[in-house]
C-alpha positions in Angstrom: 94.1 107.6 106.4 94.5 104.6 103.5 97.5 102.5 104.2 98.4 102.0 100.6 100.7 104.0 98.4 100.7 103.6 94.7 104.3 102.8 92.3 104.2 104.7 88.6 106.6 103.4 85.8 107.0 105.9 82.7 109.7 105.7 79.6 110.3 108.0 77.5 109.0 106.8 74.1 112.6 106.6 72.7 113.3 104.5 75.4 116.3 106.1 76.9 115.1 106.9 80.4 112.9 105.7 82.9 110.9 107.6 85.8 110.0 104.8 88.5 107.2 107.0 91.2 106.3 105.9 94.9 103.6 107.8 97.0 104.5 105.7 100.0 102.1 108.2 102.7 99.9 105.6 103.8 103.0 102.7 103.9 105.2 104.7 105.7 102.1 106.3 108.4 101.5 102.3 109.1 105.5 102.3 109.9 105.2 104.5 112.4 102.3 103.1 113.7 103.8 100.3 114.4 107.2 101.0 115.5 106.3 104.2 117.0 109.8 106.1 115.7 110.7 109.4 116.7 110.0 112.4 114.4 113.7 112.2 112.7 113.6 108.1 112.2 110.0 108.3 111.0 111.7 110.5 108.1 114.5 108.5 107.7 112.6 104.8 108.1 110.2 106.7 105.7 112.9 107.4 103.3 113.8 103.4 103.5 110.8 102.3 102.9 110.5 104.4 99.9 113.8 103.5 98.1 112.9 99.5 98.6 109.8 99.6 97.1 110.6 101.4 94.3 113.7 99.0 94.0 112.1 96.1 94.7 109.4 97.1 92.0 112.7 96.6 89.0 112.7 92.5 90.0 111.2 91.0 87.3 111.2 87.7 89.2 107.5 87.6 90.7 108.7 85.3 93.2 111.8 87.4 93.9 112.4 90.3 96.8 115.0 93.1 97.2 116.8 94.0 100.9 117.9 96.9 101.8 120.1 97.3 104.5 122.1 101.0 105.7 124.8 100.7 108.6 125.7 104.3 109.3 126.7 104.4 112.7 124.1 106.7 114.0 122.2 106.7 117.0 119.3 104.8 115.4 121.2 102.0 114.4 120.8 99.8 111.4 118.1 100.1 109.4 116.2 96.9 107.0 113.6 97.2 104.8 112.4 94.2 102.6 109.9 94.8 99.1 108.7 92.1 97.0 108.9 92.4 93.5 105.4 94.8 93.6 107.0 97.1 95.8 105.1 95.9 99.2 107.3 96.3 101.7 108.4 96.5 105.4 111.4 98.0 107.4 112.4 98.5 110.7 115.8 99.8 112.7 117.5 99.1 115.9 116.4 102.2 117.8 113.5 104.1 116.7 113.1 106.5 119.3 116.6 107.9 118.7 116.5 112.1 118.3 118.7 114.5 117.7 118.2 118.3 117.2 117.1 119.9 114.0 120.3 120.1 111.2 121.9 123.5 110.7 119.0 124.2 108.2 116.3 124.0 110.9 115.3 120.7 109.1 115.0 116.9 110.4 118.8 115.2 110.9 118.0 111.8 109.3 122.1 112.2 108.2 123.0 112.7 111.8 120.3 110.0 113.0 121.5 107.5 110.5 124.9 108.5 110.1 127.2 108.2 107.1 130.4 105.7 108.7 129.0 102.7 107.3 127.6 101.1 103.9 124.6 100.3 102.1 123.7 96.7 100.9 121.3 95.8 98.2 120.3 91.9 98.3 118.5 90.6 96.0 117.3 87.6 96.0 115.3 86.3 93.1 113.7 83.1 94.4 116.2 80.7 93.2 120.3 80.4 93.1 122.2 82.3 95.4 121.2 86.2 95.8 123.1 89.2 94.3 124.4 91.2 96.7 125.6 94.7 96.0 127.1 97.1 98.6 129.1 101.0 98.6 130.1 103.2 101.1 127.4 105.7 102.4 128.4 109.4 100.9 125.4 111.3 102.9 123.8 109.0 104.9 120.2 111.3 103.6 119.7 108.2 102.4 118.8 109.3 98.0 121.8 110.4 97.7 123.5 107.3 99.5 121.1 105.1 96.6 122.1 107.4 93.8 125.3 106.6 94.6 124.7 102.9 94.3 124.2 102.8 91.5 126.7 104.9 90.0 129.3 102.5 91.9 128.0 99.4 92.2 125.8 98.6 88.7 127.0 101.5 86.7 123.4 102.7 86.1 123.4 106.6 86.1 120.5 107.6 88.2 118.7 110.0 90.3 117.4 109.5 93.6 115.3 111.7 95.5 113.0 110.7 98.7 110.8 112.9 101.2 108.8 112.4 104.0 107.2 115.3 105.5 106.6 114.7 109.3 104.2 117.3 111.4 105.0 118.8 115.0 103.0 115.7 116.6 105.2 113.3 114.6 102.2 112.5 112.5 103.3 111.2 108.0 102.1 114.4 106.3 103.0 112.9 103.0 106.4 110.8 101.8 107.6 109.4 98.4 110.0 109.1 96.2 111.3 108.4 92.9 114.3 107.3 90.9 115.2 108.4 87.2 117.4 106.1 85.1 119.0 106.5 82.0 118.9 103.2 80.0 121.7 101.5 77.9 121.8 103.3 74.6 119.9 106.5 75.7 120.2 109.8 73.6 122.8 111.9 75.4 121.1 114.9 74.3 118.0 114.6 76.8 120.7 114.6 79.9 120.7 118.7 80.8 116.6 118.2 79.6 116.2 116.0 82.8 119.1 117.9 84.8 116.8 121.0 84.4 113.4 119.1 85.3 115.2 117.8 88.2 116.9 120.8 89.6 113.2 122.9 88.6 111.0 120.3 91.2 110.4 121.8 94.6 110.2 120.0 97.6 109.5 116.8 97.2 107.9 115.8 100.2 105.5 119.2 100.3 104.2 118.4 96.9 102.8 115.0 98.2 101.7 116.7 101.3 99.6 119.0 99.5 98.1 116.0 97.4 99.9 117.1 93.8 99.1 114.7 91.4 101.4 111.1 90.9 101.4 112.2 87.2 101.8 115.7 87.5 105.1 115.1 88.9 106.1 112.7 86.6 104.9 115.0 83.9 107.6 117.8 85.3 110.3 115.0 85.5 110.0 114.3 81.7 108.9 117.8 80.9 109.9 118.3 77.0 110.4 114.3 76.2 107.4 112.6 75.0 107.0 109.8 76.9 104.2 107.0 78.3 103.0 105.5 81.6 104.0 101.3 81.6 102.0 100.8 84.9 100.7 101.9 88.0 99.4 99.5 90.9 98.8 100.1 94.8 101.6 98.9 97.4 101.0 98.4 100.9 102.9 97.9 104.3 103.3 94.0 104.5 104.9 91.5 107.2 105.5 88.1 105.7 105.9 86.5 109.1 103.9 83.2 110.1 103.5 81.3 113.3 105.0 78.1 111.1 108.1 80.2 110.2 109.4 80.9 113.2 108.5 77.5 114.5 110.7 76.4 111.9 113.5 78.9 112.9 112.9 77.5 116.8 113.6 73.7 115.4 116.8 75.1 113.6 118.3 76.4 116.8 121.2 73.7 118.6 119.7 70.2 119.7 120.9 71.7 122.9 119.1 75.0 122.7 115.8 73.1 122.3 116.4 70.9 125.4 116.9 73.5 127.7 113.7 75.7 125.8 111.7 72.0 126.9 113.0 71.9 130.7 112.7 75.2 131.6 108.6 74.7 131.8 107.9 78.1 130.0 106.2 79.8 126.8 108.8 81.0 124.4 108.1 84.4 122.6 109.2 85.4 119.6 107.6 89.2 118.1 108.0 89.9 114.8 110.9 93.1 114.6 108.9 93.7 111.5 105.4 93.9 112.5 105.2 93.9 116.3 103.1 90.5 116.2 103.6 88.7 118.8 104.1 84.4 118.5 103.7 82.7 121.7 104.8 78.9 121.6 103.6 76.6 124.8 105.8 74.0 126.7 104.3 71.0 125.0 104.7 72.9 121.8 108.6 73.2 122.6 108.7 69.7 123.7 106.9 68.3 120.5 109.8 70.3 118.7 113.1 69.0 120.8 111.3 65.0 119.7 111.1 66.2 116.7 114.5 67.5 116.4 115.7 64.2 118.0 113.9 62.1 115.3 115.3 63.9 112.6 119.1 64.2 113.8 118.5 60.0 114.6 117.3 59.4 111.1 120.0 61.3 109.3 122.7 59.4 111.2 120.8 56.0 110.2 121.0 56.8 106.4 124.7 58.1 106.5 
């Protein structure tokens, strides 16, 4: 299996709505690769994963990235997922291997696995200045309608959220995606039931990826009656921006203290990447080098007070 998906923009030619598309199969399969979740967090995770890149994807900042963080109080925990301004992004939660029984439907209970006591957070953070964060209670904790909710409360965009991921009986990413559909300021009233009735007419959307339907198809039945064009379509991929030097930087940050102690006890320090799962190993004479320089630096900035 690839471990890309793909993000499709479309407007409407009259510029009153917006269809922003993820096929996130292959991003959210390397997710559970990596974090090895149970069935019900590789759907919700999946759904995460899904709604950050294709928020992240709106920053027009290149240098900028989006957070999204949901606090439900469910048995898995907090979830964070991270997308740059493409839409590559990366997610993790506090307890992927938290289950619970199928919902009263028979289906996966990523409400009951996330839970819906809590909020979600949007941060973004555009590279420079202080970020924008944005936050609402959770509704659903299903996780589109949580993010459709968002946005009605927090930025006063009406929008429509919908995310799938479509597990099988081994736990195995069948097929996952997403998408959300704005209406822009100034848009033609008139095309609201137009897109109410595309919306309502889409099956599942999960089992439409699953069984390899078209990206454009499905915008096609989004926008179905509105003449419309595709702005751009690019490949996104799981990505950890970790480095060794970062979290030797985050090491030199800790208390003067701290670092001494790190130096005296003799041993390694790991640090692995909740992200990722790569591990950074960091020897005793590498921890020592860090307390001197710590020292050094604490010394000079008293000297030039």
């Amino acid at each position: 299996m690839s471990y890309t998906g793909k993000i499709t923009t479309a407007l409407t030619d009259d510029g009153s709505a917006r269809v922003i598309f993820a096929n996130t199969t292959g991003v959210v399969a390397r997710a559970a690769e990596i974090h090895r979740p149970s069935k019900t967090v590789t759907a919700a995770l999946g759904r995460c994963l899904t709604a950050a890149a294709v928020m992240g994807s709106t920053l027009k900042d290149e240098q900028g990235s989006l957070t999204l963080r949901i606090s439900g109080g469910g048995p898995a925990g907090s979830f964070v997922c991270v997308s740059d301004s493409l839409g590559n992004v990366r997610g993790c939660c506090d307890e992927p291997t938290a289950e619970l029984p199928p919902n009263a439907l028979g289906k996966l209970d990523v409400g009951g696995v996330v839970g819906k006591s809590g909020e979600l957070y949007v941060v973004r953070d555009y590279g420079f200045g202080e970020p924008y964060v944005g936050h609402c209670a959770l509704v659903s904790g299903e996780i589109a309608e949580d993010v459709t909710n968002y946005y009605a409360v927090s930025e006063q965009t009406p929008t429509v959220c919908a995310l799938g991921v479509r597990v099988d009986k081994a736990g195995g990413v069948m097929g996952a995606g997403g998408y959300m559909l704005q209406l822009l300021p100034g848009a033609d009233e008139d095309i609201i039931p137009v897109l109410q009735a595309n919306v309502d007419s889409l099956p599942s959307l999960s089992a439409l990826i699953a069984a390899g339907r078209d990206d454009g198809d499905i915008i096609a039945s989004l926008l179905s009656g509105l003449p419309y064009s595709l702005l751009d379509e690019h490949d996104i991929e799981y990505r950890c921006s970790c480095s060794r030097e970062k979290y030797r930087s985050a090491i030199k940050k800790l208390g003067i203290r701290e670092l001494k102690d790190m130096r005296d006890s003799g041993e390694e320090a790991e640090i692995i990447c909740r992200f990722c799962g790569t591990r950074h190993v960091f020897s005793p004479r590498e921890l020592a080098d860090m307390y001197d320089e710590r020292v050094t630096e604490l010394r000079q900035a008293r000297e030039n007070r």
